[in-house]
N, C-alpha and C positions, 0 to 999 in steps of 0.2 A: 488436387484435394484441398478442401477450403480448411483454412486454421484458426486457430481460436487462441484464447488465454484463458486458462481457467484459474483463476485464484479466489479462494475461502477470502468472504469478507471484500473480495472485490470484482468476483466474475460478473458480466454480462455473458450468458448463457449462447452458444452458437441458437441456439431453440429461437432469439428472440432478435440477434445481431450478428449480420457476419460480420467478423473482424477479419482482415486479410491485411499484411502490410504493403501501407502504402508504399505505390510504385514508382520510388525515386521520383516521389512529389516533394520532399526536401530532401536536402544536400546528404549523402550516403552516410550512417550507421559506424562508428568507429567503437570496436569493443577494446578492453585494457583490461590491466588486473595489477592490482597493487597489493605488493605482500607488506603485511606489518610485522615485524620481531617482536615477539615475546608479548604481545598483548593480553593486558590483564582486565579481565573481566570484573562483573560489579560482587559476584561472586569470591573476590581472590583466586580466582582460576586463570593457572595460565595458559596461553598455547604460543609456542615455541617461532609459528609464522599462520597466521591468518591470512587469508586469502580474501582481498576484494575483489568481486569484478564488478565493471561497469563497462555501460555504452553511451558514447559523447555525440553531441550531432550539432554539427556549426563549429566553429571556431573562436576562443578566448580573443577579446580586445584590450587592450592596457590602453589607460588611459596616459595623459604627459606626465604623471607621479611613476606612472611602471604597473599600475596597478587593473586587475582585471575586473572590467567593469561593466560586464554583459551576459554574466554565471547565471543559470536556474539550474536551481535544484529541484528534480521531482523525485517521490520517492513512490514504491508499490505496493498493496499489500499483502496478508498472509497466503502464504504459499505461493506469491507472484514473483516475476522478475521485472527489471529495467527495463527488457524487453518487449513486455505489451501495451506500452506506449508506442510501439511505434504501428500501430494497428492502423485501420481506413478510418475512422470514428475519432480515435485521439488524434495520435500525430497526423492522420491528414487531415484535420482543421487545424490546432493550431500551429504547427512547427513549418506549414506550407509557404511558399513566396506569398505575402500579404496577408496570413496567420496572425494572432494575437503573440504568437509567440516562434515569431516566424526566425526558424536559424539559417538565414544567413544574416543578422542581426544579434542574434541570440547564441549565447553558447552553453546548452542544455547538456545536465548530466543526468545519467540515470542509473543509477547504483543498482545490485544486488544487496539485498540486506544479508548479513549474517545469517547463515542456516536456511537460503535461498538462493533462486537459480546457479548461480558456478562461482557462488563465493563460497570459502567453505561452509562444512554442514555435514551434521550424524554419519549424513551415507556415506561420507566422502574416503568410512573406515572405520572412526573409533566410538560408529555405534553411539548409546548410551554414557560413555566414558566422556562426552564431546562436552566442553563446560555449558551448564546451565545459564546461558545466555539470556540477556532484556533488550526491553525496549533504548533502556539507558547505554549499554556496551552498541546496539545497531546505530543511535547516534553517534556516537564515540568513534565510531570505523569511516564514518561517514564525513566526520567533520577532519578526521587524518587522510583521507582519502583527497578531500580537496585543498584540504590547506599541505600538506605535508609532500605528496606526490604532482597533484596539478598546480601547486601556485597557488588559490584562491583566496583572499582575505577576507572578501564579501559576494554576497549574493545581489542579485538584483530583486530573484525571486526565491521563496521555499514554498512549495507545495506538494501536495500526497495525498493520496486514496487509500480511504480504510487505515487501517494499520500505516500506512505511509503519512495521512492524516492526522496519525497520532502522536507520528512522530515532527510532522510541523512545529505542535503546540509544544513538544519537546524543545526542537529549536528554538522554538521563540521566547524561553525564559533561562535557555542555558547557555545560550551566546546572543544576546539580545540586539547587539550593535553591528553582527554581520548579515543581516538583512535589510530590506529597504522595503519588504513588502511579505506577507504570510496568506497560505491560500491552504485550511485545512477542507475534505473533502469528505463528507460520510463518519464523521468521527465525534467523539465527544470527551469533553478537557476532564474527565470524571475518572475515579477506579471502575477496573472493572467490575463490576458487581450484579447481584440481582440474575436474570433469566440470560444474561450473557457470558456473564461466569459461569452460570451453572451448565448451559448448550457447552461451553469450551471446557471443560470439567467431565462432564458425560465422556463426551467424546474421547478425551485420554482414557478414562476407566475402561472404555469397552474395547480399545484396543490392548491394555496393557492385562484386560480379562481374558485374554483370546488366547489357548495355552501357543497355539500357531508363534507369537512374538515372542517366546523364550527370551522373554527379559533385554528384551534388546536384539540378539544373538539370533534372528532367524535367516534363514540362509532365501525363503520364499515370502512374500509380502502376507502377512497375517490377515486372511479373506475375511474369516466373521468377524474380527474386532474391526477390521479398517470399513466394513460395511456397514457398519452398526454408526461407526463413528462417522461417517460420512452422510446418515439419516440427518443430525444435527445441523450437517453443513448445511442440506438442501432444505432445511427452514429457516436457518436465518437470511440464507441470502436470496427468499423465495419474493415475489410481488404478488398477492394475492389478484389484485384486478387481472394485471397484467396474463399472469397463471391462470385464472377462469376462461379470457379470454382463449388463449389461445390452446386450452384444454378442456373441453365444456362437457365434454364426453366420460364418462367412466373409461372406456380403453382408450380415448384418447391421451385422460392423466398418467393411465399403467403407462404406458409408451413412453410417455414422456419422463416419467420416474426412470424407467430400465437406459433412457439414453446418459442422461444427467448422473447416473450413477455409476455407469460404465464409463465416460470422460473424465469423471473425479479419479473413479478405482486408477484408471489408465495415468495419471499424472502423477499421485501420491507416491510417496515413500513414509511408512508409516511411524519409523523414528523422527525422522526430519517432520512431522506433522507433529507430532506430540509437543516436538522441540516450539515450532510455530504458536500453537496455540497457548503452549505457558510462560512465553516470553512477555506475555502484556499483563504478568503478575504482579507486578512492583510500579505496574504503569498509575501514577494520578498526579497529572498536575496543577487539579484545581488550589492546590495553596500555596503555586507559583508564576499564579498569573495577572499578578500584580507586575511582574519584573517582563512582560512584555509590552516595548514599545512603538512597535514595529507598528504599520497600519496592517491590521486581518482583518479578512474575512472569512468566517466558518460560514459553510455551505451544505446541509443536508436535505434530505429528501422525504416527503411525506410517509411515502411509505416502505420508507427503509426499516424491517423488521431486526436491524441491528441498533440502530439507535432510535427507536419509537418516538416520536415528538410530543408523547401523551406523558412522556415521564417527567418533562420542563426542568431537564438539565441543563440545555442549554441555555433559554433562557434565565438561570438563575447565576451560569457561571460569565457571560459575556461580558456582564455588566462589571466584572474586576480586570477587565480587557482594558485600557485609559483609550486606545486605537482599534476599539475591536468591532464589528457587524456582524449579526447572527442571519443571514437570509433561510428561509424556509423556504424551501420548493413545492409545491401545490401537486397532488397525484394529476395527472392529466394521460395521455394514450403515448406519448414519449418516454414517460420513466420506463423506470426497470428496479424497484426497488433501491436494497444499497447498491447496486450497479450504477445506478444515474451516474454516481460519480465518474465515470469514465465517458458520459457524453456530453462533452462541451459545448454541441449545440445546445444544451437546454442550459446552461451556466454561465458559458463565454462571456454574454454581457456583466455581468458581475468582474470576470477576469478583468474587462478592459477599463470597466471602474476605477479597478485596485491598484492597476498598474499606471492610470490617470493620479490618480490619488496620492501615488508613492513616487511620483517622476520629481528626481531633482535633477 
């Protein structure tokens, strides 16, 4: 049976990509979990032990100081795990024997964010009662994860897709000096605001309107609010061209809606979704991205219906980047909307740039 990854904000749709993991074309999958005591949220909330997980692929090198000097950090986005990196499309281009980011060279992390894949999260029990988590507390886990549990004092690289994306630019003005290179993906250094706020806004009301979700408390996955709110999903992260193509037909679109809605329905958990999408409340770090030094490059995609290039956000924030590149990607027959992010064939060359760029 062929697999997929579905993640809000950063699927490539089975409809358009199989993803299958690759077949111990790089060095095996090592999954971990680091519990943190008492972590305190940006909130004031505390939880007692928080739960990281993550999957590492390669092995750490220390350099003659002791220190590790061959860490990437990628991160994933909403509703995604560490996990769908390791797909035929991602990890098998770059993480392969002669990869841009080939591990057995490389020693690549790949977290679970907070309130994703099997780190904790709403479902995992305490429901709605789970602290109101951000973008700021998923760095925070992230950066004890590797410095605190693995060793790591520096990166070689930080990059992320979508929401992982956003949290790049997070890194890069809040620990400025532990990278050596930034690679955000599908994202943009702005609050959330405008028709993106409002699609991720929708979509909590319609599920917290559904009496099915009893306030958190439902014992069955609340069908009309998580359906309604899953409408939202399937236009932001839709490709118009792409979607014509390969649905030109009136029943061939129905079809293709009833598939796309039934693999979202089949993934979500509908508190852990609420949690996901108002987690990028407090997200904006365009009036800190002056304190990024690092060499970046921001990479988005033409017809990414999450970050429109017609709104000249990015163009406006790059330029307080001192190390920063804004590349635009052209619609052509390889994208896939905000998906592109996940195919490094169409990007790669940018990667090897950056990592030319940032070699000392």
């Amino acid at each position: 049976m062929l697999k997929a990854t579905y993640s809000f904000l950063c699927v490539i749709f089975l409809l358009f990509v199989v993803e299958t993991k690759a077949q111990q074309k790089f060095p095996t999958p090592v999954e971990g979990d680091y519990v943190i005591s008492n972590f305190e949220f940006e909130t004031k909330e505390k939880l007692p032990q928080l739960n990281i997980h993550y999957t590492s692929i390669g092995k750490p090198h220390r350099n003659t100081n002791g220190t590790v000097d061959n860490a990437v950090l990628i991160m994933h986005g909403t509703t995604g795990s560490g996990q769908q990196f390791l797909s035929e499309l991602f990890g098998g281009n770059l993480f392969v024997s002669g990869g841009l980011l080939d591990a057995n060279k490389y020693f690549i992390i790949l977290p679970d964010g907070i309130g994703h894949g099997k780190s904790s999260k709403p479902s995992n029990g305490l429901h709605m009662a789970f602290p109101k988590y951000t973008y700021t507390d998923m760095v925070k886990a992230d950066y004890l994860l590797l410095t605190q549990h693995l060793g790591i004092s520096h990166l070689r690289l930080v990059m992320g897709t979508s929401m992982g994306g956003m949290h790049t630019w997070q890194w890069g003005y809040t620990y400025p000096d532990f990278m050596d290179a930034l690679m955000p993906l599908a994202s943009l250094p702005v609050e959330i605001a405008g028709r993106n706020r409002m699609l991720r806004k929708m979509a909590i009301n319609l599920i917290e309107m559904d009496p099915a979700w009893e306030s958190g408390a439902y014992l069955q996955q609340p069908k009309m609010g998580l359906t309604g709110a899953i409408s939202s999903l399937v236009f932001m992260v839709s490709a118009p061209l792409q979607w014509q193509t390969k649905a030109p037909t009136r029943a061939m679109a129905d079809s293709m809606l009833v598939t796309m809605e039934a693999l979202y329905a089949a993934s979500l958990d509908a508190n852990d979704f609420i949690y996901q999408l108002d987690a990028s409340r407090n997200y904006d770090p365009s009036p800190h991205l002056q304190q990024i030094t690092a060499p970046l490059f921001a990479i988005n995609s033409a017809d990414d219906q999450v970050n429109p290039p017609e709104l000249k956000l990015m163009d406006r924030e790059i330029k307080k980047v001192k190390n920063g590149r804004y590349i635009l990607l052209p619609i052509t027959e390889k994208t896939s909307g905000h998906g592109t992010h996940s195919n490094p064939t169409i990007w790669g060359d940018y990667l090897k740039q950056l990592l030319a760029l940032s070699a000392k």
